[in-house]
PLY file of the C-alpha trace (Angstrom):
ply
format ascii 1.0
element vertex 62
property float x
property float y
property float z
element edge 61
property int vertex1
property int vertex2
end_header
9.24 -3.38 -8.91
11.93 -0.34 -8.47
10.84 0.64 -4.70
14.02 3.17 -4.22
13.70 6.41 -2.88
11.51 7.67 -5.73
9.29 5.50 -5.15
5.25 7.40 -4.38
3.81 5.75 -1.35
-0.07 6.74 -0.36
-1.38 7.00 2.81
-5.58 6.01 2.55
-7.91 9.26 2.85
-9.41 8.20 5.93
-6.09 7.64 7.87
-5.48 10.36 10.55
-2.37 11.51 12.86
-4.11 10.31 15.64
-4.53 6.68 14.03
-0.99 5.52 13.32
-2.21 2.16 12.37
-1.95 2.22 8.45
-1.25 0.86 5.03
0.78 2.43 2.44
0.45 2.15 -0.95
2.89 2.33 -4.17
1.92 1.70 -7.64
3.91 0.58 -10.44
2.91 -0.15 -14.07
2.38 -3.93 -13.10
2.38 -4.02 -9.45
1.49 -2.74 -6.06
3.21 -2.41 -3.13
2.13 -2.47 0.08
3.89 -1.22 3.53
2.96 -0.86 7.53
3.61 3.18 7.65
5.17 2.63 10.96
7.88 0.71 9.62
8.89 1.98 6.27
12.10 0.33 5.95
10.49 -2.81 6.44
9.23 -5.91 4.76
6.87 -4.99 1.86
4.27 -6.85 0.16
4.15 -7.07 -3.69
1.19 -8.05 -5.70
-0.22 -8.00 -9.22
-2.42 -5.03 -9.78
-5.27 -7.49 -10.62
-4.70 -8.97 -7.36
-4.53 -5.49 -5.50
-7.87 -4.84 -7.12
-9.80 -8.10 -5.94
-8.24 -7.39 -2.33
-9.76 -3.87 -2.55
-13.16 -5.19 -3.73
-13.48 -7.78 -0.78
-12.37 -5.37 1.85
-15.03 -2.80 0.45
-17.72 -5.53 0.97
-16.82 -5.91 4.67
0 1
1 2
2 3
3 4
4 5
5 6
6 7
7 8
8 9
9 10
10 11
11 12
12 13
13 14
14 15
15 16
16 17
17 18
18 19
19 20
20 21
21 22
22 23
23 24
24 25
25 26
26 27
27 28
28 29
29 30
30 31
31 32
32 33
33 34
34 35
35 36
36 37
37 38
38 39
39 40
40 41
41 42
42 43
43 44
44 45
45 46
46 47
47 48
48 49
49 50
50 51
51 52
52 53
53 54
54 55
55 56
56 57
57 58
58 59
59 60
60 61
C-alpha cells in the first residue's frame, strides 16, 4: 500500500475537535490503513480489507 502524500485518510463521523483521541482511516484497493490522528507521521497499521471489515463488525457489537 502507496501511503504518500496522496494518500485519503478519514476521520470517523462521530469524532469531534474537542475529542482528539481518534483513528484514521485510508483505503486502498486491497488494504486499509489505519493511524492515531495525533501522530500522523507515525507507525501505521495495515490490514486486509476482509480483515478491516470483521474488526468493524466486532467493534459494532460492543
Amino acid at each position: 500500500m502507496n501511503l504518500s502524500e496522496a494518500a485519503v485518510w478519514r476521520k470517523a463521523s462521530r469524532s469531534t475537535v474537542q475529542n482528539d483521541n481518534c483513528v484514521e482511516i485510508a483505503a486502498a484497493s486491497d488494504s486499509v490503513a489505519l493511524r492515531d490522528s495525533k501522530d500522523p507521521q507515525g507507525p501505521k497499521l495495515i490490514v486486509s480489507r476482509r480483515d478491516f471489515r470483521r474488526l468493524a463488525e466486532v467493534l459494532k457489537e460492543r
